[in-house]
C-alpha positions as a printed NumPy array, in Angstrom:
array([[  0.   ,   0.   ,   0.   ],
       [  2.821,   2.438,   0.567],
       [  4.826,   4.369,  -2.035],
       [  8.361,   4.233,  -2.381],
       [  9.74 ,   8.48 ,  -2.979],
       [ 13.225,   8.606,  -4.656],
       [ 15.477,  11.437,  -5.362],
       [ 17.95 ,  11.325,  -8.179],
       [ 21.536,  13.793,  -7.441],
       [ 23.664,  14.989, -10.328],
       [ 27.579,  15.515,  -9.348],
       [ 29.12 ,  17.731, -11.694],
       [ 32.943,  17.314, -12.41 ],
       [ 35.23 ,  20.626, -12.694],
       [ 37.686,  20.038, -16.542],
       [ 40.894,  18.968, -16.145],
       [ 43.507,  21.624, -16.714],
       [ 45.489,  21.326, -20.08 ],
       [ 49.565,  20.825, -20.248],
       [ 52.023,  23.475, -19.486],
       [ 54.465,  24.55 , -23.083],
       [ 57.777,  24.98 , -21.886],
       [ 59.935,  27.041, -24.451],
       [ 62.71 ,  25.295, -25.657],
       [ 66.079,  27.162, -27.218],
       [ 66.498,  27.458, -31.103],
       [ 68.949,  24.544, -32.427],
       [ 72.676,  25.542, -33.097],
       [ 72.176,  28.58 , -30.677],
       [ 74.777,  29.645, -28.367],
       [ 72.875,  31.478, -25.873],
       [ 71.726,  29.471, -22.85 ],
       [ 68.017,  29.495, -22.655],
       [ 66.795,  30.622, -19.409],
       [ 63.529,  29.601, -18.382],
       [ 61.305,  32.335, -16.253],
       [ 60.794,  31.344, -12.76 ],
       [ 57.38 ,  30.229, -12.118],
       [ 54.936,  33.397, -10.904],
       [ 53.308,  32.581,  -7.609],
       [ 49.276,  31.76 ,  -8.096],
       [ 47.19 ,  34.126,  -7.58 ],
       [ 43.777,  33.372,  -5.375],
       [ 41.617,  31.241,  -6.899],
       [ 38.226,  32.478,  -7.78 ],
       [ 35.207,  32.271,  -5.326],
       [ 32.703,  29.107,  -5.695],
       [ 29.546,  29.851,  -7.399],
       [ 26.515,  29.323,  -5.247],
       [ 23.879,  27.712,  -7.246],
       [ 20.258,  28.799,  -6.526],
       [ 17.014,  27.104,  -7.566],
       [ 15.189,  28.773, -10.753],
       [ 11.921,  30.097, -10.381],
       [ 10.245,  27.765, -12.111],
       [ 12.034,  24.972,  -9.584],
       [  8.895,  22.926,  -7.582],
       [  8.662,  23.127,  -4.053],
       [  8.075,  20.097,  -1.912],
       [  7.783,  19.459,   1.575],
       [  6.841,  17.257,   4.32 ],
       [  4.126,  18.655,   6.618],
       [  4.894,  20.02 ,   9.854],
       [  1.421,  21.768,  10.555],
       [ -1.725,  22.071,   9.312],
       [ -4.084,  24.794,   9.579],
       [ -8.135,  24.339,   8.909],
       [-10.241,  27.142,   7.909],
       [-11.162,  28.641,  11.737],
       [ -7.75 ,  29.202,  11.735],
       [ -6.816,  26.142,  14.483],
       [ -3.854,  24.814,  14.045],
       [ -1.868,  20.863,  14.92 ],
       [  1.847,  19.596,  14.733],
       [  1.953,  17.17 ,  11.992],
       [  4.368,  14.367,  13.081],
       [  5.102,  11.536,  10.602],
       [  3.548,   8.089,  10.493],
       [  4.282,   4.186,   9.584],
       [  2.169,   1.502,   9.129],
       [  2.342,  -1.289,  10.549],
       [  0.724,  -4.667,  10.237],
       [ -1.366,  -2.459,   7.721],
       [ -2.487,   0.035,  10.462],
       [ -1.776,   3.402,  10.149],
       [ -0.068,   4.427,  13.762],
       [ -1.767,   7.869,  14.17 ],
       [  0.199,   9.9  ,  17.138],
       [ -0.989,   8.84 ,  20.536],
       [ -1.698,  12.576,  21.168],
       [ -5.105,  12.872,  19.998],
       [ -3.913,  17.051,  19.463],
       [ -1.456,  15.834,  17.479],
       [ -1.967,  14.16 ,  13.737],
       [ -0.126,  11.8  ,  11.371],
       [  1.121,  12.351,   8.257],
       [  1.737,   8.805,   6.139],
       [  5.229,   8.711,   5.317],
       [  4.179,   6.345,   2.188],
       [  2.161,   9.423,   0.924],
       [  3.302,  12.314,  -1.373],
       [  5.214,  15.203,   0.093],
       [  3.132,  18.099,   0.312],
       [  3.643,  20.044,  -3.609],
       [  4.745,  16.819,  -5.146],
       [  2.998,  16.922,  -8.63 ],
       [  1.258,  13.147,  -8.013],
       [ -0.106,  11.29 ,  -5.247],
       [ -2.143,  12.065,  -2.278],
       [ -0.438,  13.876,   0.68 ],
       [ -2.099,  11.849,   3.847],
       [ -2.926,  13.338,   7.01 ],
       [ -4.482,  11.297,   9.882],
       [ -6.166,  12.183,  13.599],
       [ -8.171,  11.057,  16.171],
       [-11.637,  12.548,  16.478],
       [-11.525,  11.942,  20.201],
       [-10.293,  10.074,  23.327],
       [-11.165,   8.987,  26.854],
       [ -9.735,  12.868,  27.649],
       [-11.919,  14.707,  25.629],
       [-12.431,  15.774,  21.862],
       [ -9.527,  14.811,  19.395],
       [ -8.012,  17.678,  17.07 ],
       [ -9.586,  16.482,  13.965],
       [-13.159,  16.81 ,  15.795],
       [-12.723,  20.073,  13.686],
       [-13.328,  18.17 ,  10.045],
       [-16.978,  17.802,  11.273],
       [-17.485,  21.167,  10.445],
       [-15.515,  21.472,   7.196],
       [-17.326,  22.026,   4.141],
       [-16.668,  22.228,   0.138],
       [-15.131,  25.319,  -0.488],
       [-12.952,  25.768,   2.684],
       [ -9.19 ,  26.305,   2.497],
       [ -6.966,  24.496,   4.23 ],
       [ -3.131,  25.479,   4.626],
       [  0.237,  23.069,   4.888],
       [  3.027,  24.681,   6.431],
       [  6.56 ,  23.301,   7.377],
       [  9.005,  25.882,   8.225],
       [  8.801,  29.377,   5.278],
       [  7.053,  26.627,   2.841],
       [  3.333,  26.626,   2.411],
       [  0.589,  24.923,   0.334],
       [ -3.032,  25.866,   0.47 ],
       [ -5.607,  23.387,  -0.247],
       [ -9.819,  23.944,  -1.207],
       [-11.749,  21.4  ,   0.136],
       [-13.523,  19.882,  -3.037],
       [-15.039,  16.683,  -1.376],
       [-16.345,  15.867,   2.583],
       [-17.523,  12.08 ,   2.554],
       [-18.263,   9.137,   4.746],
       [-16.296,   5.813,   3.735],
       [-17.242,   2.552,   5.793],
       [-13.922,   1.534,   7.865],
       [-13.479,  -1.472,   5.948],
       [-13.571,   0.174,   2.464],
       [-11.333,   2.947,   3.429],
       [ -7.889,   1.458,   2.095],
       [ -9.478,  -0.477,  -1.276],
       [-12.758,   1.875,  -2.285],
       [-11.97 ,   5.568,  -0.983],
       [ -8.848,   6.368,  -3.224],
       [ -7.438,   8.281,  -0.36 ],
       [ -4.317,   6.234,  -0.739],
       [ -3.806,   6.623,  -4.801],
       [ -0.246,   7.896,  -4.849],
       [ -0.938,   7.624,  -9.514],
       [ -3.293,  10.624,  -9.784],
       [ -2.878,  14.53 ,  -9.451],
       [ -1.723,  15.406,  -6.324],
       [ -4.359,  16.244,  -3.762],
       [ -4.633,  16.442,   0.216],
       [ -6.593,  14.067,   2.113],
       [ -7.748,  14.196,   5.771],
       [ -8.827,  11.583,   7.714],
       [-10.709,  10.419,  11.148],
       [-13.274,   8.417,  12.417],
       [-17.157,   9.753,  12.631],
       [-20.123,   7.121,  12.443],
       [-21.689,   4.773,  15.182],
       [-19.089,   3.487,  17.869],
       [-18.891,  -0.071,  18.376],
       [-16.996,  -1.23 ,  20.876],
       [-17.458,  -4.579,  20.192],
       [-16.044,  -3.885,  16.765],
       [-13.032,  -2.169,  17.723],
       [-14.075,   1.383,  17.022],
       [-15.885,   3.577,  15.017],
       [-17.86 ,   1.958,  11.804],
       [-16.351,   4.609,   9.139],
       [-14.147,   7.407,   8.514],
       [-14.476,  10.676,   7.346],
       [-12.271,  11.304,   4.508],
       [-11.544,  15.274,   3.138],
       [-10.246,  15.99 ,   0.036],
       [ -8.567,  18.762,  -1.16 ],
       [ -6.859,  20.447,  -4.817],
       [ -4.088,  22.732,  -4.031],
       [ -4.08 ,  26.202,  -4.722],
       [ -1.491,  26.742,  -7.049],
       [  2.298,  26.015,  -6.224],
       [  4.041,  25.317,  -2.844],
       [  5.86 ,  28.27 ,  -1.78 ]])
């Protein structure tokens, strides 16, 4: 189910200095050649700093997200395991799937996963109750952001979130998608019977 991201690095080589001419004395000359001494180099020239063009993409992984009243979570970075995805224990916390796209990648589905609530109260994502088509949610990680319009809020049945939801596809354009639970708790089920999954088209370029 996960995606495997790979970077490709290009190592430039500097060109190899030609050979020195040393002059050599006319034949049948008298006179002694005399060869100049060697000059002392001078300072070499400063490095060139490369910098990335404007038309370079930006990519990031999240480190917060911010939903449209403006409330904002740290966005810590999740496995899966046994096919589980291990959403941070602190329910004000949420997960971002490290098998997902980085946030401005130009394919795939950027992840994001939180509790709805807890023994101790309401979770963070409580909030995606409330969102609606047309709302604007922001990625942020460090100076880089990404802003996102909600374009679909839907109800998936737990079992059919991995194989009928898409919210995994890491093939198509590159969208955000939000997780958590919602539906009837069953206990004797292990949890809530479906998720809540929001969708989102970003708004332009990551900056």
């Amino acid at each position: 189910m996960g995606a495997v991201l790979s970077a490709s690095w290009l190592v430039g080589c500097g060109a190899a200095a030609g050979p020195i001419a040393t002059p050599l004395s006319p034949v049948g000359s008298s006179s002694v050649a005399t060869v100049a001494p060697e000059e002392e180099p001078g300072p070499a020239p400063s490095a060139r700093v490369g910098r990335p063009g404007r038309t370079e993409r930006v990519h990031f992984v999240p480190e917060t997200v911010v939903l449209p009243d403006n409330a904002r979570a740290a966005v810590q970075p999740a496995a899966t395991v046994d096919g589980q995805l291990q959403v941070p224990e602190n329910v004000q916390h949420v997960g971002w799937w490290d098998g997902s796209a980085y946030a401005g990648d130009p394919f795939g589905r950027t992840v994001i996963a939180g509790h709805v609530d807890s023994t101790n109260g309401a979770g963070f994502f409580a909030r995606l109750l409330r969102v609606r088509v047309g709302d604007v949610v922001t990625l942020r990680a460090g100076s880089h952001r990404l802003r996102y319009k909600i374009s679909s809020v839907q109800t998936v049945a737990r079992r059919a979130l991995a194989t009928d939801s898409q919210a995994f596809d890491q093939s198509g354009a590159h969208r955000l998608v939000l997780i958590t639970c919602t539906g009837e708790y069953r206990r004797d089920r292990g949890g809530y019977e479906s998720n809540l999954v929001v969708v989102g088209i970003p708004l332009g370029l990551a900056r």
